[in-house]
BAMI-360661 format. One record per residue: x, z, y of N, C-alpha, C, O in turn; residue in three letters. Coordinates in steps of 0.05 Angstrom, whole numbers, plus 5000, padded with zeros to 4 digits. Last residue first. Layout:
// residues N
NODE  n_px  n_pz  n_py  ca_px  ca_pz  ca_py  c_px  c_pz  c_py  o_px  o_pz  o_py    r
NODE     X     Z     Y      X      Z      Y     X     Z     Y     X     Z     Y  ALA
...
END
This chain:
// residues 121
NODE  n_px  n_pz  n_py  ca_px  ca_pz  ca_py  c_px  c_pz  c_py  o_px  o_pz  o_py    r
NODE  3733  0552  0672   3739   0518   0656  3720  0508  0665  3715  0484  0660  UNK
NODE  3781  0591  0719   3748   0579   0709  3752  0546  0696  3765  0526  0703  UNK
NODE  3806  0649  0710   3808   0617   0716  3779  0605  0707  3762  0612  0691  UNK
NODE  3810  0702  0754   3798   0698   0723  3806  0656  0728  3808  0643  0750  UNK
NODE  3877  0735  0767   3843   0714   0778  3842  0702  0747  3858  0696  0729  UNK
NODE  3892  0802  0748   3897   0768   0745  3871  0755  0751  3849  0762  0743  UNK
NODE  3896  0852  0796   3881   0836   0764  3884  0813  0771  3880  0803  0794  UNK
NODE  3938  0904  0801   3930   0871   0811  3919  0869  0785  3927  0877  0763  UNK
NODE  3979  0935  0785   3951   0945   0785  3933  0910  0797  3909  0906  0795  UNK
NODE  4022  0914  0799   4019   0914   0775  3993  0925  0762  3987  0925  0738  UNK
NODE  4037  0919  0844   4037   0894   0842  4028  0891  0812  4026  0868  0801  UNK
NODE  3991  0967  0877   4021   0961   0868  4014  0934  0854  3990  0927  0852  UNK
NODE  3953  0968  0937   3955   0966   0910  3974  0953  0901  3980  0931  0909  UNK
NODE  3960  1002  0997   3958   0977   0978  3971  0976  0955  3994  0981  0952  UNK
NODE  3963  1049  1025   3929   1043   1011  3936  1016  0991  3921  1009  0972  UNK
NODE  4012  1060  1046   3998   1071   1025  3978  1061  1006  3975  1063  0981  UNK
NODE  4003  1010  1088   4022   1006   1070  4015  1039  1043  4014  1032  1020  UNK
NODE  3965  1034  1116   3953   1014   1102  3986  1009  1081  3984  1005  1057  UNK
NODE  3995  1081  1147   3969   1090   1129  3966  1059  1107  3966  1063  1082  UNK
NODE  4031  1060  1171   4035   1079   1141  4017  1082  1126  4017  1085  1102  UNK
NODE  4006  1034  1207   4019   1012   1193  4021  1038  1164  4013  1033  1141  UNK
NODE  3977  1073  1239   3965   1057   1216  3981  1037  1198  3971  1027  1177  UNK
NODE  4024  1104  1248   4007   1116   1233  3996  1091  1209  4000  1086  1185  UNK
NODE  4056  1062  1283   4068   1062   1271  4048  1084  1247  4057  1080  1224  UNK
NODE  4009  1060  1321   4008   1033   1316  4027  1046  1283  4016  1041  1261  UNK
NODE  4012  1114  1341   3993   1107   1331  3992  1081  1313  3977  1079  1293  UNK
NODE  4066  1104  1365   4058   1127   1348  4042  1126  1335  4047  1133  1312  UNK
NODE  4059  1065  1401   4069   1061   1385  4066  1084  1364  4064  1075  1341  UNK
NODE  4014  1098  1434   4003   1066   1417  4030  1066  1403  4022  1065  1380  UNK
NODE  4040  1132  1448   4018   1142   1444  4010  1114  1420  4003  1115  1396  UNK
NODE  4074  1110  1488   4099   1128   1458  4074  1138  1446  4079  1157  1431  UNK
NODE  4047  1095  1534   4062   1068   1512  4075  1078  1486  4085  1064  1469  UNK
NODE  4029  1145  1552   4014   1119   1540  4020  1107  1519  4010  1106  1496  UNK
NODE  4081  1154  1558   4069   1174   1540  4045  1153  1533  4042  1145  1510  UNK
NODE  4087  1118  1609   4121   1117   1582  4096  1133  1562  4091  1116  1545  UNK
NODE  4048  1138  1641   4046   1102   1635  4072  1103  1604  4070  1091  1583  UNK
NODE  4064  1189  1656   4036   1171   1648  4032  1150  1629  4019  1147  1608  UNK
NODE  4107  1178  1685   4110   1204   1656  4082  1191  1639  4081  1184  1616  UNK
NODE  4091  1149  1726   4121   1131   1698  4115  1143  1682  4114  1132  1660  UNK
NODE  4056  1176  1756   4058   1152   1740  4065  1148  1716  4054  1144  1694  UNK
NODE  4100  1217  1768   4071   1223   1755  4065  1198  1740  4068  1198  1716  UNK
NODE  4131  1188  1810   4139   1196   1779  4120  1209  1759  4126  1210  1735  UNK
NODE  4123  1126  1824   4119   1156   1829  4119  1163  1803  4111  1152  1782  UNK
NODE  4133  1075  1827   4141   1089   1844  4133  1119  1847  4136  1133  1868  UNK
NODE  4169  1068  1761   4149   1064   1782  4144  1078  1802  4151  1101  1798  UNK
NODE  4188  1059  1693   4190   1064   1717  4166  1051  1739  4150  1033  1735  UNK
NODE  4191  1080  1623   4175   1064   1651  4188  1067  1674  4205  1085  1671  UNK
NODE  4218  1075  1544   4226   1078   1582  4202  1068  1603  4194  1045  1598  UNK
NODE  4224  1105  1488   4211   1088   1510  4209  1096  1540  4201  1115  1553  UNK
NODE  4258  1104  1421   4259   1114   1460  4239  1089  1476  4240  1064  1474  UNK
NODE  4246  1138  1365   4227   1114   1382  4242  1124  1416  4237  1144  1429  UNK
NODE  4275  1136  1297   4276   1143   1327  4265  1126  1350  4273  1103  1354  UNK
NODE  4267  1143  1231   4267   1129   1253  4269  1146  1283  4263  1170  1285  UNK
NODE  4258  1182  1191   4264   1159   1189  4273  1140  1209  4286  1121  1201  UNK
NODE  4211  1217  1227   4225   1222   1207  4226  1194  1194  4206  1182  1187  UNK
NODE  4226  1216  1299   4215   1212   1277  4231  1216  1255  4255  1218  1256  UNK
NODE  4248  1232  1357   4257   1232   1326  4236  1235  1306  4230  1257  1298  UNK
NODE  4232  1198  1414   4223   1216   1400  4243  1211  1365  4248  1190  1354  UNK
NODE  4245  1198  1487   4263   1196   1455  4248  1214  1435  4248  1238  1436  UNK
NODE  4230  1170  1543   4217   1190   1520  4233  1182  1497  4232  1159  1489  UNK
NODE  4240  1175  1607   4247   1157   1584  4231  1187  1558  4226  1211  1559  UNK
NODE  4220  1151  1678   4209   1176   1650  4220  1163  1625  4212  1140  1621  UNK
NODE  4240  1136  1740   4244   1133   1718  4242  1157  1697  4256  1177  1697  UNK
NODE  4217  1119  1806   4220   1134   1789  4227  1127  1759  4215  1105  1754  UNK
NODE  4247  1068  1849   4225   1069   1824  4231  1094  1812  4255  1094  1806  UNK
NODE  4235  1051  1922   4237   1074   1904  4226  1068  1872  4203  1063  1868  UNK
NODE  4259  0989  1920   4251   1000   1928  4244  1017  1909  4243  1011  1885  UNK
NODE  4322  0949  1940   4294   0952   1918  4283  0985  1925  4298  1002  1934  UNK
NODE  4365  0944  1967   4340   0919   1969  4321  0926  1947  4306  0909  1938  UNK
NODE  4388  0984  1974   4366   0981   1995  4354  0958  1985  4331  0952  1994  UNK
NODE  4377  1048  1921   4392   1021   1938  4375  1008  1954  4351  1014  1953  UNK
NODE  4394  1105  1913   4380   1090   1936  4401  1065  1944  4421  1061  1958  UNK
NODE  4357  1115  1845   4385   1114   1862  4387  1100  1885  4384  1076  1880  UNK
NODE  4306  1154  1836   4318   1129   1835  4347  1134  1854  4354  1151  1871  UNK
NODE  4305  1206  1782   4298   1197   1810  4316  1166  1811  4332  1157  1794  UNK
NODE  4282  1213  1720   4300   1206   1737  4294  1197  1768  4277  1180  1772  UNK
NODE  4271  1251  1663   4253   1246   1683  4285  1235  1708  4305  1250  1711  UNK
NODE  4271  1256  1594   4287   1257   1608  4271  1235  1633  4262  1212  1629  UNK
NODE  4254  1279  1534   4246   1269   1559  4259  1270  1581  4257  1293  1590  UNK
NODE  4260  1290  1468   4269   1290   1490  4261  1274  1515  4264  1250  1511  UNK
NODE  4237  1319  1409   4235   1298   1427  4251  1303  1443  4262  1324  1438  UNK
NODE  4233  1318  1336   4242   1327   1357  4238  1307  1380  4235  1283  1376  UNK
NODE  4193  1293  1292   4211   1321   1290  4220  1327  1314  4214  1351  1318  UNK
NODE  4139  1267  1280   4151   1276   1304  4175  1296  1299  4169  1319  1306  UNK
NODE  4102  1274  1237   4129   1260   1234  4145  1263  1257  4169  1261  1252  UNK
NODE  4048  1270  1244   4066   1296   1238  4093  1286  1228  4102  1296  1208  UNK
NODE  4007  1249  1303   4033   1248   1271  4045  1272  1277  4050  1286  1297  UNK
NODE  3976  1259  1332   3970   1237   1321  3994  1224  1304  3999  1202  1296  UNK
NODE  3988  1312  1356   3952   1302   1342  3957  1284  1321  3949  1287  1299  UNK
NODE  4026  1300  1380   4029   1305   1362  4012  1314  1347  4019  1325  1326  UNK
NODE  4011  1284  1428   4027   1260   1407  4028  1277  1395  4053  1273  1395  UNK
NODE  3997  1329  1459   3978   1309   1455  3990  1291  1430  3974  1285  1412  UNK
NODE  4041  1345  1461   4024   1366   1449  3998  1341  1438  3986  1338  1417  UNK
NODE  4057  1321  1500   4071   1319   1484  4055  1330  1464  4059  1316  1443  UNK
NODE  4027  1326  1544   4032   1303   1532  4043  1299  1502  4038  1280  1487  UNK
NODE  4044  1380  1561   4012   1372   1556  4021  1342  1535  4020  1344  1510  UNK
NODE  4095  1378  1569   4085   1396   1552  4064  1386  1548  4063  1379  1525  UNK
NODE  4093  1345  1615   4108   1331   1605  4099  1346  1571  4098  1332  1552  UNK
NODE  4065  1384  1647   4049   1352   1648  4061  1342  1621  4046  1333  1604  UNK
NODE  4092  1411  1656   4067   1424   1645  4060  1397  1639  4046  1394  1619  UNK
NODE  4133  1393  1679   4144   1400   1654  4114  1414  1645  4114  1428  1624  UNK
NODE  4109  1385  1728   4118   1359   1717  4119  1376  1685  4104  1368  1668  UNK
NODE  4109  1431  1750   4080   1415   1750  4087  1395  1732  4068  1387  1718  UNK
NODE  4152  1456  1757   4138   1466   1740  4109  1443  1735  4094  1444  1716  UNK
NODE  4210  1416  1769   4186   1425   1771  4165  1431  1756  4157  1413  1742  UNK
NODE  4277  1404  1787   4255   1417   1768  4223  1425  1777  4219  1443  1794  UNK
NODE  4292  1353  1825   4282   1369   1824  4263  1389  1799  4239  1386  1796  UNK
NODE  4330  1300  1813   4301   1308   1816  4299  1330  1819  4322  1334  1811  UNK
NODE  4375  1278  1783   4375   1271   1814  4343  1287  1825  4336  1282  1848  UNK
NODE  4341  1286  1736   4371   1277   1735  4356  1269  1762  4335  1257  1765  UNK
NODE  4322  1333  1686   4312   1333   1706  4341  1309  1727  4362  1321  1730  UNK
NODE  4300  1341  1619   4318   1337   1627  4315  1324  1657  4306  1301  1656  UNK
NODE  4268  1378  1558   4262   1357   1589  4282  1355  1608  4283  1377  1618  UNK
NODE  4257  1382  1492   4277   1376   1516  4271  1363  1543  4270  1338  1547  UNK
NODE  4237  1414  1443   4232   1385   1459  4244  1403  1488  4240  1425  1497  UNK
NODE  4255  1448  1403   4267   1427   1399  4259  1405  1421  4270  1383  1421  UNK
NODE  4224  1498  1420   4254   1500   1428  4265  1457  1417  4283  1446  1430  UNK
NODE  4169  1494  1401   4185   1482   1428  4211  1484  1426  4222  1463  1433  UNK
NODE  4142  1475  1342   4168   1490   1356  4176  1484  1386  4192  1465  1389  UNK
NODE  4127  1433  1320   4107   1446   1328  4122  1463  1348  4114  1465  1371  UNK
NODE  4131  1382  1290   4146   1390   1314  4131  1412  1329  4123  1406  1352  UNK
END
């Protein structure tokens, strides 16, 4: 996913801001150290909707297209620096979690390369 034109930041009740979409660029750049299976992303940053008995939560959702799969992960919290933080964290360990699972499902030996346990008389 090396291409920007395919990652998407999407700004809903918020304000565009150049600080956030450098933040949101940095991050992204960062996950993609750690697979090359990333084909496209989307991030979409949300202000909260003012209701009164709960209090401000920003909302960062991250949709990443993998090849084979598609990962969305959502935070919220009261500041939106945070949430972008804390969602790229959590799309960092599953990215990673979903590497090593590929990597060790490669490394194991087919059912037919197995050597039979020797039996002992």
């Amino acid at each position: 996913m090396k291409s920007a034109p395919y990652d998407k930041i999407f700004f809903r009740d918020l304000d565009k801001s150049p600080t956030l979409a450098g933040l949101v660029a940095k991050k992204l750049e960062k996950l993609e150290r750690f697979s090359d299976d990333i084909l496209s992303s989307r991030v979409v940053l949300e202000a909260p909707h003012q209701h009164k008995h709960k209090g401000k939560n920003f909302k960062a959702s991250i949709e990443l297209g993998l090849r084979g799969d598609s990962v969305t992960i959502s935070n919220e919290d009261e500041s939106i620096h945070k949430a972008v933080i804390s969602a790229f964290e959590s799309a960092e360990r599953r990215v990673k979690a979903r590497r090593s699972k590929k990597i060790a499902k490669r490394h194991q030996p087919l059912p037919h390369q197995l050597e039979p346990a020797e039996s002992e008389a």
